[in-house]
TORKOL-4160 file (C-alpha; in steps of 0.2 Angstrom, whole numbers, padded with zeros to 4 digits, m for minus):
269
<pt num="1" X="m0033" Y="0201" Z="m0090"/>
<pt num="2" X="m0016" Y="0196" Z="m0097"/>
<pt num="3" X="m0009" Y="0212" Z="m0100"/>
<pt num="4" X="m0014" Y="0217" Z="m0077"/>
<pt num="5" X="m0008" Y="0198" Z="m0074"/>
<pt num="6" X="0009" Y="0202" Z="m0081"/>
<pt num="7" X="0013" Y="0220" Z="m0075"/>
<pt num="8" X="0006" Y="0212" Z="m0058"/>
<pt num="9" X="0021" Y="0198" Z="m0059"/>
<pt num="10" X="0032" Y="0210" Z="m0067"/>
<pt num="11" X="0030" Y="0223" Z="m0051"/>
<pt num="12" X="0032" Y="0208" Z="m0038"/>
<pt num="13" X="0050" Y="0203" Z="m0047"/>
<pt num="14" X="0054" Y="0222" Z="m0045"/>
<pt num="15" X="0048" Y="0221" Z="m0028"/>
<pt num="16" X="0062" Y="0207" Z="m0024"/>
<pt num="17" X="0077" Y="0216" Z="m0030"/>
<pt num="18" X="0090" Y="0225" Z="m0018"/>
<pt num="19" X="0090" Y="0243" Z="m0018"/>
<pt num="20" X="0105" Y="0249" Z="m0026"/>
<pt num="21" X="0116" Y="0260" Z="m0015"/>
<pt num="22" X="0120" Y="0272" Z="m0028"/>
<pt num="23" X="0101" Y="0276" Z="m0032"/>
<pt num="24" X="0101" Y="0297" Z="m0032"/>
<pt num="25" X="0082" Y="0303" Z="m0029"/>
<pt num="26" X="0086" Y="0322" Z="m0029"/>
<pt num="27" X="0080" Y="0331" Z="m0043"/>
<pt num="28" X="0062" Y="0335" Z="m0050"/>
<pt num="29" X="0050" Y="0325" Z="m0046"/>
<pt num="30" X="0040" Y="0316" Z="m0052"/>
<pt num="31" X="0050" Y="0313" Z="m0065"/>
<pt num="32" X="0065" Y="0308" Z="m0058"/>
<pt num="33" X="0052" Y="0294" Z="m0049"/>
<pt num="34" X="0046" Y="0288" Z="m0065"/>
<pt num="35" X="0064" Y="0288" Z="m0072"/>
<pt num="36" X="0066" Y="0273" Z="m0058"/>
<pt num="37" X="0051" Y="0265" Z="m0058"/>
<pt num="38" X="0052" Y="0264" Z="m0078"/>
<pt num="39" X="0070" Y="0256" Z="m0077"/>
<pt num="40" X="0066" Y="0245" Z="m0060"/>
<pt num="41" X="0049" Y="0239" Z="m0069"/>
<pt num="42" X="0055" Y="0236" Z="m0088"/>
<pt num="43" X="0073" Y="0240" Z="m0087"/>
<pt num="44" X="0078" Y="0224" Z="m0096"/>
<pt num="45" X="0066" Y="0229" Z="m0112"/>
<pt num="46" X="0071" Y="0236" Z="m0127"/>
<pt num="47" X="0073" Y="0255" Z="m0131"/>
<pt num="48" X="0060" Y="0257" Z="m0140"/>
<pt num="49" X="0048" Y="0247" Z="m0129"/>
<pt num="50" X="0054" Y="0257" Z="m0112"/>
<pt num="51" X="0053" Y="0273" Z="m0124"/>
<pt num="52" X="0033" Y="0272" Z="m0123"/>
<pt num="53" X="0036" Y="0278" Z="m0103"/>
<pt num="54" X="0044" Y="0292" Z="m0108"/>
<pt num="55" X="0033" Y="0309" Z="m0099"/>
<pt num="56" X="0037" Y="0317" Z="m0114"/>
<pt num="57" X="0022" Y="0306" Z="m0123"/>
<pt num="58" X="0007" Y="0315" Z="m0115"/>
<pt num="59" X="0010" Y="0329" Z="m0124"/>
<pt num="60" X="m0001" Y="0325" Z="m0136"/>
<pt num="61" X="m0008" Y="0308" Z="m0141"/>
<pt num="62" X="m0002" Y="0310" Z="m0160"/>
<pt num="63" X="0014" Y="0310" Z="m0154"/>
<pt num="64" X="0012" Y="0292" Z="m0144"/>
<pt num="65" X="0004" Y="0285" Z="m0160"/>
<pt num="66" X="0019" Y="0294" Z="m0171"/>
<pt num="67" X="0032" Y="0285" Z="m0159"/>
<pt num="68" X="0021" Y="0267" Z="m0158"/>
<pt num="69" X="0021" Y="0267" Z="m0177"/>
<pt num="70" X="0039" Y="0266" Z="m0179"/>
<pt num="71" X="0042" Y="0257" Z="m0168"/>
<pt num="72" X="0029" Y="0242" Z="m0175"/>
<pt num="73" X="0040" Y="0243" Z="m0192"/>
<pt num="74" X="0050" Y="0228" Z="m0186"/>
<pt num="75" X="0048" Y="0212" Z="m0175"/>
<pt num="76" X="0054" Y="0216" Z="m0157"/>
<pt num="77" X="0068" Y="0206" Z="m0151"/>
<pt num="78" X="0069" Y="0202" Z="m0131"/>
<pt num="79" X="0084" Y="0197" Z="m0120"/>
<pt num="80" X="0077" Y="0183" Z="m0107"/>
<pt num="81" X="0078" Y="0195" Z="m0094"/>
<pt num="82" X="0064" Y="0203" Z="m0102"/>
<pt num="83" X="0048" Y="0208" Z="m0093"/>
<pt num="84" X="0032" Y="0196" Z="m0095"/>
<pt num="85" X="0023" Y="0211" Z="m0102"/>
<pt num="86" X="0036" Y="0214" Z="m0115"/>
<pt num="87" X="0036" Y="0195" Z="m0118"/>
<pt num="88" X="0016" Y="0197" Z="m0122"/>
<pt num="89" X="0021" Y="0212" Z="m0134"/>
<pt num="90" X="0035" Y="0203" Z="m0145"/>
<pt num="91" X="0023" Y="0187" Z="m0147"/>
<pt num="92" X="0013" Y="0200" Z="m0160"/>
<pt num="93" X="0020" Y="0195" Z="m0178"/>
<pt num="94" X="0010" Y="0208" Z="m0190"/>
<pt num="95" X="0013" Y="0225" Z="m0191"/>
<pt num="96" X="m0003" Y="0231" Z="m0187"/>
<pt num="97" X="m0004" Y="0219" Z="m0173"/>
<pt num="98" X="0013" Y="0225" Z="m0166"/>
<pt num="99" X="0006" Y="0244" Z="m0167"/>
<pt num="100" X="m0009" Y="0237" Z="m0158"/>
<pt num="101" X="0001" Y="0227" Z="m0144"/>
<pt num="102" X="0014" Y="0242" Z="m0141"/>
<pt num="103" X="0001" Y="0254" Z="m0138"/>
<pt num="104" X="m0008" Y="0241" Z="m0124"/>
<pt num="105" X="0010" Y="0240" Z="m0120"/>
<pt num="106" X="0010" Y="0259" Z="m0115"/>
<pt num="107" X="m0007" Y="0259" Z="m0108"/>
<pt num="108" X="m0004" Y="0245" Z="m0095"/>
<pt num="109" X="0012" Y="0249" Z="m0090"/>
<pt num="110" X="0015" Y="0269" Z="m0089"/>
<pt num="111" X="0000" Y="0270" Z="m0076"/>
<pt num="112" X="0011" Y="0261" Z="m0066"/>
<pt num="113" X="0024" Y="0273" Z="m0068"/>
<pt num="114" X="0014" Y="0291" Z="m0068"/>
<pt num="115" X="0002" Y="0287" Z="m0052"/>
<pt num="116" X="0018" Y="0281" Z="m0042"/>
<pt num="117" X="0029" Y="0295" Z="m0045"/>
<pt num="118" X="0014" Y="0308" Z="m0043"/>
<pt num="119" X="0008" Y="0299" Z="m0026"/>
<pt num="120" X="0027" Y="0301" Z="m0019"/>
<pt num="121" X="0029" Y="0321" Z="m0026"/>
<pt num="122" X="0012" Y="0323" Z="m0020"/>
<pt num="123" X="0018" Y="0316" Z="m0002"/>
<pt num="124" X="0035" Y="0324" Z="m0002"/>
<pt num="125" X="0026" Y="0343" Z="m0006"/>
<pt num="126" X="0014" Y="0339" Z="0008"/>
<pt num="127" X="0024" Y="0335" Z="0023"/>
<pt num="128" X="0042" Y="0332" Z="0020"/>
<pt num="129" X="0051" Y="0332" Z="0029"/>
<pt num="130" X="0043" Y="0319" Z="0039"/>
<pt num="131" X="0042" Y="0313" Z="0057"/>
<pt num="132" X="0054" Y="0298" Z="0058"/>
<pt num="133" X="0040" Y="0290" Z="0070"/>
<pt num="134" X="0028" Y="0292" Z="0054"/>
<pt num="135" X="0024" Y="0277" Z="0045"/>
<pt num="136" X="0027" Y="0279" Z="0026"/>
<pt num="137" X="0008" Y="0270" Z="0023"/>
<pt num="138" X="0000" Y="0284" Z="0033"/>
<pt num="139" X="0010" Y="0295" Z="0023"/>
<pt num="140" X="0004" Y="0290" Z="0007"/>
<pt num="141" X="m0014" Y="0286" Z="0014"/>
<pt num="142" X="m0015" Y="0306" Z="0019"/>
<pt num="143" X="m0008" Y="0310" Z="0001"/>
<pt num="144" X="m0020" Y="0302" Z="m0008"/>
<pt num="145" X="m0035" Y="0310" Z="0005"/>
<pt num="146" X="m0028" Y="0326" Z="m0002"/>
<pt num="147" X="m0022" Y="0325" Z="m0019"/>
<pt num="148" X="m0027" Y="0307" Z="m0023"/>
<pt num="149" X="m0023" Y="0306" Z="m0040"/>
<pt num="150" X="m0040" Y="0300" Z="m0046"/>
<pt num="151" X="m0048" Y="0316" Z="m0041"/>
<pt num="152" X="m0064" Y="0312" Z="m0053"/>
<pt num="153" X="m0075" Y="0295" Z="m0054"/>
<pt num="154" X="m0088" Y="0293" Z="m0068"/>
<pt num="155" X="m0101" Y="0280" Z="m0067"/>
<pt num="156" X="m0114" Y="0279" Z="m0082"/>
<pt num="157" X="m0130" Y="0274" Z="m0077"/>
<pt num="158" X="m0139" Y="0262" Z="m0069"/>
<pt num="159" X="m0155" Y="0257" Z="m0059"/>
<pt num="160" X="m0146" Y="0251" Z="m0046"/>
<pt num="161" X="m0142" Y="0270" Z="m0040"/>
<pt num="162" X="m0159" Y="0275" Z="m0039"/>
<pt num="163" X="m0160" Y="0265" Z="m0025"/>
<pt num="164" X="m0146" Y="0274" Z="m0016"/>
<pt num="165" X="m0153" Y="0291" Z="m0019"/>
<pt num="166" X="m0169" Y="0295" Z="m0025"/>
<pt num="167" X="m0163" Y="0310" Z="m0033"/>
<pt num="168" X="m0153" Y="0299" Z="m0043"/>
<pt num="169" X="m0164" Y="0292" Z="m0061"/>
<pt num="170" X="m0161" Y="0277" Z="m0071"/>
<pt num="171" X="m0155" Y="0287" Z="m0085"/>
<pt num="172" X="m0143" Y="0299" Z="m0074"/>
<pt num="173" X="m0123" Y="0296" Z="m0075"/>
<pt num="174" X="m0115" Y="0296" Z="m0061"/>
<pt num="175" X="m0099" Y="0307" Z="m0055"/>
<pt num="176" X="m0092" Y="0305" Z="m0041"/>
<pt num="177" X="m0076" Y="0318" Z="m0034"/>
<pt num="178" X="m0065" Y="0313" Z="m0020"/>
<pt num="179" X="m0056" Y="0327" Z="m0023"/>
<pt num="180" X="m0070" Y="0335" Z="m0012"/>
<pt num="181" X="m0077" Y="0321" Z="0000"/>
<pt num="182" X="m0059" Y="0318" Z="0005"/>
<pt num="183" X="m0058" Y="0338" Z="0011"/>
<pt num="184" X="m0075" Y="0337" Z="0017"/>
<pt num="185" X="m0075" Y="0344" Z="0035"/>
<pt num="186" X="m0093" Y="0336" Z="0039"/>
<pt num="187" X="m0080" Y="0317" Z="0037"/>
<pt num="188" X="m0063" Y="0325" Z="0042"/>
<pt num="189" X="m0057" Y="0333" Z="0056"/>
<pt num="190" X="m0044" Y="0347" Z="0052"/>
<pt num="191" X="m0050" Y="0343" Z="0033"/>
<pt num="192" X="m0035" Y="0354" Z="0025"/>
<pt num="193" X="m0023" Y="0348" Z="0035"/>
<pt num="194" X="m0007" Y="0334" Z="0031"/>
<pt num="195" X="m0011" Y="0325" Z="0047"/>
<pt num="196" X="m0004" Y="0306" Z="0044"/>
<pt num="197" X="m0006" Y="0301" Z="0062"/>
<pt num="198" X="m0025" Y="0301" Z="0058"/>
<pt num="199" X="m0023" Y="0285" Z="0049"/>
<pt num="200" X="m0017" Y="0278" Z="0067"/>
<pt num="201" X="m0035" Y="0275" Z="0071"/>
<pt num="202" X="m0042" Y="0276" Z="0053"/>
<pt num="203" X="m0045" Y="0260" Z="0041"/>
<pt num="204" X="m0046" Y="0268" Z="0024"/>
<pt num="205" X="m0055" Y="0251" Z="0017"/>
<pt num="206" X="m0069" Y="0258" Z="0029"/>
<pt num="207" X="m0069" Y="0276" Z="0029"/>
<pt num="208" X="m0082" Y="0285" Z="0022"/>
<pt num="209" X="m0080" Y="0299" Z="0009"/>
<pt num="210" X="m0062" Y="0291" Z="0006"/>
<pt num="211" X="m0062" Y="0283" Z="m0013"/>
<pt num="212" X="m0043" Y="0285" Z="m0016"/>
<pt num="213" X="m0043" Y="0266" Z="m0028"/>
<pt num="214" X="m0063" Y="0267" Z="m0030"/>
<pt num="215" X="m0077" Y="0260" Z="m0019"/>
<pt num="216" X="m0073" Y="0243" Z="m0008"/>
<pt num="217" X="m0086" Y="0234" Z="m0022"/>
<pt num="218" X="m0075" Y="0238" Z="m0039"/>
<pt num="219" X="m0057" Y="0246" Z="m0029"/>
<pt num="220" X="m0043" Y="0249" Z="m0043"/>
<pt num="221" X="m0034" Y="0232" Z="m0049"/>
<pt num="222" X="m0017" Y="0241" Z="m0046"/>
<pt num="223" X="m0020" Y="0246" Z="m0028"/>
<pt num="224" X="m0007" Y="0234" Z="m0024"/>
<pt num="225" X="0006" Y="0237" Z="m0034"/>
<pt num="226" X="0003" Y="0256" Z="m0031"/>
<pt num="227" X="0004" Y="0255" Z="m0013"/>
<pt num="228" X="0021" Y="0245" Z="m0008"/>
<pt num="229" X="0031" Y="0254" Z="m0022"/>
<pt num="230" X="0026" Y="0268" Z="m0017"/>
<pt num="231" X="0034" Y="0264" Z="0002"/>
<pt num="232" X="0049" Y="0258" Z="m0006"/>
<pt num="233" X="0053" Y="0277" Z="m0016"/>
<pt num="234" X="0047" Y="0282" Z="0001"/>
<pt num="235" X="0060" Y="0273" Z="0012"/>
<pt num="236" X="0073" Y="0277" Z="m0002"/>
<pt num="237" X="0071" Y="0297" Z="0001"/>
<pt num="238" X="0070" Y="0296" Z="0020"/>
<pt num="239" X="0085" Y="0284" Z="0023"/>
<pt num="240" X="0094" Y="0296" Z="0012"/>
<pt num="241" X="0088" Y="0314" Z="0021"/>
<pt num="242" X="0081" Y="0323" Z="0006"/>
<pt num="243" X="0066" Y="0331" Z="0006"/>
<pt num="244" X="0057" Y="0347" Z="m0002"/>
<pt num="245" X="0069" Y="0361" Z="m0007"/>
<pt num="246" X="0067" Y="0376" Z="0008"/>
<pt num="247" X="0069" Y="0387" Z="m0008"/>
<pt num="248" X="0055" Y="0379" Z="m0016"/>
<pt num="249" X="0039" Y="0389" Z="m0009"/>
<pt num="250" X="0024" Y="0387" Z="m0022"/>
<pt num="251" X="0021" Y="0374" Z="m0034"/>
<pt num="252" X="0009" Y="0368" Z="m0050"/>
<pt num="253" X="m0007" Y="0355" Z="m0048"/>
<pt num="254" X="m0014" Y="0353" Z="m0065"/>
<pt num="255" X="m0031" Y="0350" Z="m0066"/>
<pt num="256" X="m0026" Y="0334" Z="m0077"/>
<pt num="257" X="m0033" Y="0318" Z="m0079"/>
<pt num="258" X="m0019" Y="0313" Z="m0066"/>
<pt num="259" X="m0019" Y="0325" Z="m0051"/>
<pt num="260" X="m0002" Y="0329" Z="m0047"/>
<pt num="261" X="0012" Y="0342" Z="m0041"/>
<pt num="262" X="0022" Y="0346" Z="m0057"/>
<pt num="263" X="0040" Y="0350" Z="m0052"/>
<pt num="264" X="0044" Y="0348" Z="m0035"/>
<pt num="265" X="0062" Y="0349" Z="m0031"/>
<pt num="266" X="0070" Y="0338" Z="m0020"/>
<pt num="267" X="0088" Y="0341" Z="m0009"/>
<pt num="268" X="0096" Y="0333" Z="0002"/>
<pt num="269" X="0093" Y="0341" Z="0019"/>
């Protein structure tokens, strides 16, 4: 609960700060999201701290472990501009418990970091360019109908689905896949479509068949902090005309633990 508290308190002090006016959002994304949201976030951490960000970590999870176990060898050392999730990470005094903290460290905060950036290459291969009328929300409320990021949701069992469906047992686990109720064209009206304007008249809190954080009983804690960074690389990209190369006809979506667009590359137009 400490570890959400602080990322939560460090993504509302981002949240406050100007957007520079040399910011430069072209390139390949996601990557070049994360780059941002990793230095906006934890920018004032140390190297080796920040390093646990880096994509290049979920090649393997040896290679995390490798890095997090170098970095532990010494006591971490903070500048007072530090985040409150580093702060909670350098109060760890043993080697094993710095190991221990740095990898929490990673798990808390590069969620952060990889759903962002994914949401906003998963927006920008959808509809970019967009319709200047078009709210960034809706934007990012129709790309997570069609890619949502969390495309799986496993539930082990309990009694208390059996009363939801009888053809649910006690025993049975339960997995649930928006990546198929949010196409479903029993719910959805043009179903395959990047329409955003449906979300004029939609509430997503409401909607059935659309699970993007969860269900409404046990929603994702970092909803919030997803949702209005998100509109900020959003605003960022639009006030600056880039959008999806025209040269740039076909693209990758891994089926990875994090649904995603790998490699979209973005222009000014």
């Amino acid at each position: 609960m400490k570890l959400m508290q602080a990322i939560g308190s460090d993504v509302r002090a981002a949240l406050k700060k100007p957007v520079s006016k040399t910011v430069d959002f072209s390139g390949e994304w996601p990557r070049v999201g994360h780059v941002y949201l990793r230095d906006l976030i934890l920018g004032e951490d140390p190297y080796r701290l920040r390093f646990l960000m880096d994509r290049i970590l979920e090649l393997t999870p040896k290679l995390t472990w490798a890095v997090i176990a170098a970095g532990a060898a010494s006591s971490v050392r903070l500048r007072p501009e530090a985040s409150a999730i580093a702060k909670l990470t350098a109060s760890a005094s043993t080697y094993n418990d710095r190991r221990y903290a740095m990898g929490l460290y990673r798990r808390t905060a590069a969620p952060v970091c990889f759903t962002i950036s994914t949401l906003v290459a998963n927006a920008l291969w959808l509809g970019s360019p967009f319709d200047k009328d078009t709210s960034n929300r809706n934007i990012l409320y129709e790309a997570l109908r069609l890619l949502p990021p969390s495309w799986n949701i496993l539930r082990s069992a309990s009694p208390e689905y059996c009363a939801l469906d009888s053809r649910i047992g006690p025993n049975d686990d339960v997995l649930i896949l928006p990546l198929l109720s949010h196409r479903d064209p029993a719910i959805w009206d043009d179903a395959d479509e990047f329409r955003p304007e449906r979300w004029d008249s939609l509430n997503p809190s409401e909607q059935p068949g659309y699970l993007p954080f969860g269900h409404t009983s046990e929603r994702c804690w970092g909803q919030h902090m997803v949702m209005p960074l998100a509109e900020r690389l959003l605003d960022i990209i639009r006030n600056n005309g880039l959008a999806v190369s025209p040269r740039q006809i076909t693209a990758d979506v891994p089926l990875a633990g994090l649904l995603g667009v790998f490699q979209v590359s973005v222009v000014r137009q």
